[in-house]
MIMARRO-365446 format. One record per residue (C-alpha): residue in one letter; z, y negated, x. Coordinates in steps of 0.2 Angstrom, whole numbers. Example, Ala and Ser with C-alpha at 12.3 -4.5 7.8 and 13.67 -1.06 7.14 Angstrom:
aa = a&Z = 39&Y = 22&X = 62
aa = s&Z = 36&Y = 5&X = 68
END
This chain:
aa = x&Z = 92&Y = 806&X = -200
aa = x&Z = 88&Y = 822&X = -190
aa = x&Z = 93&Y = 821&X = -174
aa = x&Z = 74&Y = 821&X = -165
aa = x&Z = 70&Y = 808&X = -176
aa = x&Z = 83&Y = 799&X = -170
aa = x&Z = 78&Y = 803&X = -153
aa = x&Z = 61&Y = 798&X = -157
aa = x&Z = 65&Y = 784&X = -164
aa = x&Z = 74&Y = 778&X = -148
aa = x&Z = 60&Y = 784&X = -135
aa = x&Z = 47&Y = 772&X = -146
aa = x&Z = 60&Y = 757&X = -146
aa = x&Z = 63&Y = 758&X = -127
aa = x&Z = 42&Y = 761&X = -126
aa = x&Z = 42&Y = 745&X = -134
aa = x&Z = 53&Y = 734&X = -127
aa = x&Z = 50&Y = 740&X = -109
aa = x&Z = 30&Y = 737&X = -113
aa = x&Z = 35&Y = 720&X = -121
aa = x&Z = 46&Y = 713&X = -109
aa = x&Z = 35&Y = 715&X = -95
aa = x&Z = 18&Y = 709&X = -101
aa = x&Z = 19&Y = 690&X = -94
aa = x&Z = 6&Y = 676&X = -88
aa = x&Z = 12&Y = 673&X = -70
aa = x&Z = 2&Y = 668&X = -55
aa = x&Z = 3&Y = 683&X = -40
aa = x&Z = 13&Y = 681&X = -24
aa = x&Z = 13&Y = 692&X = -11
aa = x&Z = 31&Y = 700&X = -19
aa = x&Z = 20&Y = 704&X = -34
aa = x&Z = 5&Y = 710&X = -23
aa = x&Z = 16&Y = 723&X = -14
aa = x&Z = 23&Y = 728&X = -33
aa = x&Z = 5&Y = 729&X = -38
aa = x&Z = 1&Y = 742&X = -24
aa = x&Z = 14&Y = 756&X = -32
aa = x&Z = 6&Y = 756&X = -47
aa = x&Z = -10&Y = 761&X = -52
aa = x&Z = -8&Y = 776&X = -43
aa = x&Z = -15&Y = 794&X = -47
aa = x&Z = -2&Y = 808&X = -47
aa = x&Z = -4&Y = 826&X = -46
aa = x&Z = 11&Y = 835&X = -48
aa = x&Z = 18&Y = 857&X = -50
aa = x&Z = 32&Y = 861&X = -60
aa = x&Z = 43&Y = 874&X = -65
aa = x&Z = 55&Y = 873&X = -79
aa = x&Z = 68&Y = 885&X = -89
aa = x&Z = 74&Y = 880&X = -107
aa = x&Z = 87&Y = 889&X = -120
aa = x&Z = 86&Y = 889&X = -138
aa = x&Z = 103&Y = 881&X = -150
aa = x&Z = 111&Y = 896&X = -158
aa = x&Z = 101&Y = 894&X = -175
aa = x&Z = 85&Y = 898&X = -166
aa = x&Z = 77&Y = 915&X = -164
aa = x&Z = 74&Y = 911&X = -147
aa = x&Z = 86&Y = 914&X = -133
aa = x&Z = 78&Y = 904&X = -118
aa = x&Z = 61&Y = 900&X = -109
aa = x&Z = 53&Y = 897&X = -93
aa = x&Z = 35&Y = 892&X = -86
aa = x&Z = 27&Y = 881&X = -74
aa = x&Z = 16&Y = 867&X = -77
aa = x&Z = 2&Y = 855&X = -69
aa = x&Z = 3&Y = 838&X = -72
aa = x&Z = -8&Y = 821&X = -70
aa = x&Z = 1&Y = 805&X = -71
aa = x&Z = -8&Y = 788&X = -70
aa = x&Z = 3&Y = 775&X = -65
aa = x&Z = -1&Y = 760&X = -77
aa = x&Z = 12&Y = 749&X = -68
aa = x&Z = 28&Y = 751&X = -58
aa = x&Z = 34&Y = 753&X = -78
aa = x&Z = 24&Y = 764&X = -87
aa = x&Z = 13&Y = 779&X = -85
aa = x&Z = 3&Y = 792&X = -95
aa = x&Z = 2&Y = 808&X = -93
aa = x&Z = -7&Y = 824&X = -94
aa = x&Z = -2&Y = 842&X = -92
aa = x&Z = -7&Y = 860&X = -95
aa = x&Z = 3&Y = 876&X = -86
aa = x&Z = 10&Y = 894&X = -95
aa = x&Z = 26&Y = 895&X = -106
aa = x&Z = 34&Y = 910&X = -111
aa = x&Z = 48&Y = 912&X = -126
aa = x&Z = 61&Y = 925&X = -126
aa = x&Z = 66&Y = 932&X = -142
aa = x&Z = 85&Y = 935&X = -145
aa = x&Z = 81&Y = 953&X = -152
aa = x&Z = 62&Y = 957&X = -144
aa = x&Z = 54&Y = 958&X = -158
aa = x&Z = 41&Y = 944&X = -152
aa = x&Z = 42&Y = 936&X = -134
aa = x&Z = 26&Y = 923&X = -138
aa = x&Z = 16&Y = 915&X = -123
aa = x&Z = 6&Y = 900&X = -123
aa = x&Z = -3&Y = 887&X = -112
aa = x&Z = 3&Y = 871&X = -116
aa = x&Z = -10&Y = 856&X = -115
aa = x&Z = 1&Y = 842&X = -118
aa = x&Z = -3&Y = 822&X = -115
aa = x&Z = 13&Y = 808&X = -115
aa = x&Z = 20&Y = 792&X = -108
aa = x&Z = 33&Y = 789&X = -95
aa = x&Z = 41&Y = 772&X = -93
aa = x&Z = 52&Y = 766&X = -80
aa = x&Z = 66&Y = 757&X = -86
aa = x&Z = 75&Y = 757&X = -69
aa = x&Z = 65&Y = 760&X = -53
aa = x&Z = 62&Y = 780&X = -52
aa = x&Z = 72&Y = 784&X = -65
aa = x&Z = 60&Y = 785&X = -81
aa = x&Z = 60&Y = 790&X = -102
aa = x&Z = 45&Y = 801&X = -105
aa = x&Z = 36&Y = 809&X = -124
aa = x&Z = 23&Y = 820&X = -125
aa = x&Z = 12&Y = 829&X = -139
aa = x&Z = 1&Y = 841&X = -138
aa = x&Z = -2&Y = 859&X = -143
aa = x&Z = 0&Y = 878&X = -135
aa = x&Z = -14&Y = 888&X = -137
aa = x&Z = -7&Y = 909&X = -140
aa = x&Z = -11&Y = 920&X = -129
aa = x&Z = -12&Y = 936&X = -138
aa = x&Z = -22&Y = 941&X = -151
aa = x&Z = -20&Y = 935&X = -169
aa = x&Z = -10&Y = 920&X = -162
aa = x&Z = -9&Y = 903&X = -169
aa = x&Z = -10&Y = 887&X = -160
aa = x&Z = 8&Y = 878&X = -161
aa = x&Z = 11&Y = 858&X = -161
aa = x&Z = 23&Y = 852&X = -146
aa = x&Z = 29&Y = 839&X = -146
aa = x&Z = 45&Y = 831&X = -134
aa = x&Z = 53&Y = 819&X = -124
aa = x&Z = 67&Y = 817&X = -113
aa = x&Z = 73&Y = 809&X = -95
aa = x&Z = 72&Y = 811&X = -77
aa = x&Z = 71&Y = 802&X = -58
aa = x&Z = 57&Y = 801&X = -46
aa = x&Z = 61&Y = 804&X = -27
aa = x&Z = 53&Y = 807&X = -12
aa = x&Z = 40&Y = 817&X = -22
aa = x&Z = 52&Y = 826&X = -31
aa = x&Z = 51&Y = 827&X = -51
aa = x&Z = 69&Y = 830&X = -59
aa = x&Z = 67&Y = 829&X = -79
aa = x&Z = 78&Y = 834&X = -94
aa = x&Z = 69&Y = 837&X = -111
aa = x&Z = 69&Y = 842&X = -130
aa = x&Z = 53&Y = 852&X = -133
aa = x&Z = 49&Y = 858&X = -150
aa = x&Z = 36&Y = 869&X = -157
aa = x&Z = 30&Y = 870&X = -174
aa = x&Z = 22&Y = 887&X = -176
aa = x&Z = 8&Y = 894&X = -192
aa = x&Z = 15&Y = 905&X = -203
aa = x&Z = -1&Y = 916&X = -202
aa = x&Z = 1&Y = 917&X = -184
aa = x&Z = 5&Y = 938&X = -177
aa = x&Z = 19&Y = 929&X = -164
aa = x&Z = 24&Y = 917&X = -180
aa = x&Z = 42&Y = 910&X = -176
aa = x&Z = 50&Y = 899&X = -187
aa = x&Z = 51&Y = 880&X = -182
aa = x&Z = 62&Y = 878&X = -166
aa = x&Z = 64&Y = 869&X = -150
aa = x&Z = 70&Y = 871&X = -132
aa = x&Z = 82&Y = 860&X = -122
aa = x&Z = 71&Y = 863&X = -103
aa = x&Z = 76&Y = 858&X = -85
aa = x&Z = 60&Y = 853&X = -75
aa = x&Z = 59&Y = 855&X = -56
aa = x&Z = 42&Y = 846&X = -48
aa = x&Z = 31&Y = 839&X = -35
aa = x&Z = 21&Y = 828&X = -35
aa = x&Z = 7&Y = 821&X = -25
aa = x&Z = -1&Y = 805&X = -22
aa = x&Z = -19&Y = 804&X = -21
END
């Protein structure tokens, strides 16, 4: 097995046991009230992120920044929506494609603040003749005092019609954020 499906693989496993495991039939106390009050909450949240490219890519490293939605389910899990500006350096110049990302995902809380996130989506080219690529990702990070740390594996898959066409690659990406409560 490749090693993102590997990855995916694992994400959906956790997804599942963590949604599993705390799906139960209980009366509420007043523990479970005050657990109750941190989660469905909205989220609105800025980010920056920088990313470089394995070897074998034609890509030597990436930045942009992003706006994100999250929707907290539960203290456990949480879906998310984001859209922002990404930008791909080329190793030899030849195209440096730019796209905005619209990307939608899930993030579950395994241990309190610390969470396992995927997302799919698509990034809509910004020049002319440019394709629309598929996204998609997942990786880790920790929640605190607003602050968003994450860690991720984001792959594009690009048209071979497109003017900026690269061939299939992926970006390992540092994530700094914010995030507000509304």
């Amino acid at each position: 097995m490749k090693t993102i499906t590997k990855f995916f693989a694992a994400a959906a496993a956790a997804v599942a046991l963590f949604s599993a495991t705390s799906v139960n039939a209980q009366t509420m106390t007043t523990t479970d009230a005050t657990m109750m009050d941190s989660g469905m909450a909205f989220k609105v949240g800025v980010g920056v992120s920088g990313g470089i490219f394995r070897d074998k890519s034609p890509m030597d490293y990436a930045y942009g920044a992003d706006l994100r939605l999250q929707w907290d389910l539960t203290p456990y899990v949480a879906i998310t929506g984001s859209g922002g500006y990404t930008k791909l350096m080329s190793k030899n110049n030849t195209v440096d494609p730019d796209f905005i990302p619209v990307k939608g995902g899930v993030k579950v809380f395994p241990i309190k603040r610390m969470y396992l996130a995927t997302e799919l989506g698509a990034g809509f080219g910004i020049q002319d003749g440019a394709k629309t690529n598929f996204i998609y990702g997942g990786g880790l990070g920790y929640e605190f005092g607003g602050f968003d740390l994450g860690l991720r594996y984001e792959g594009y898959t690009n048209d071979s019609g497109s003017t900026t066409y690269f061939a299939k690659t992926g970006q390992y990406a540092l994530r700094l954020g914010y995030n507000f409560k509304l």
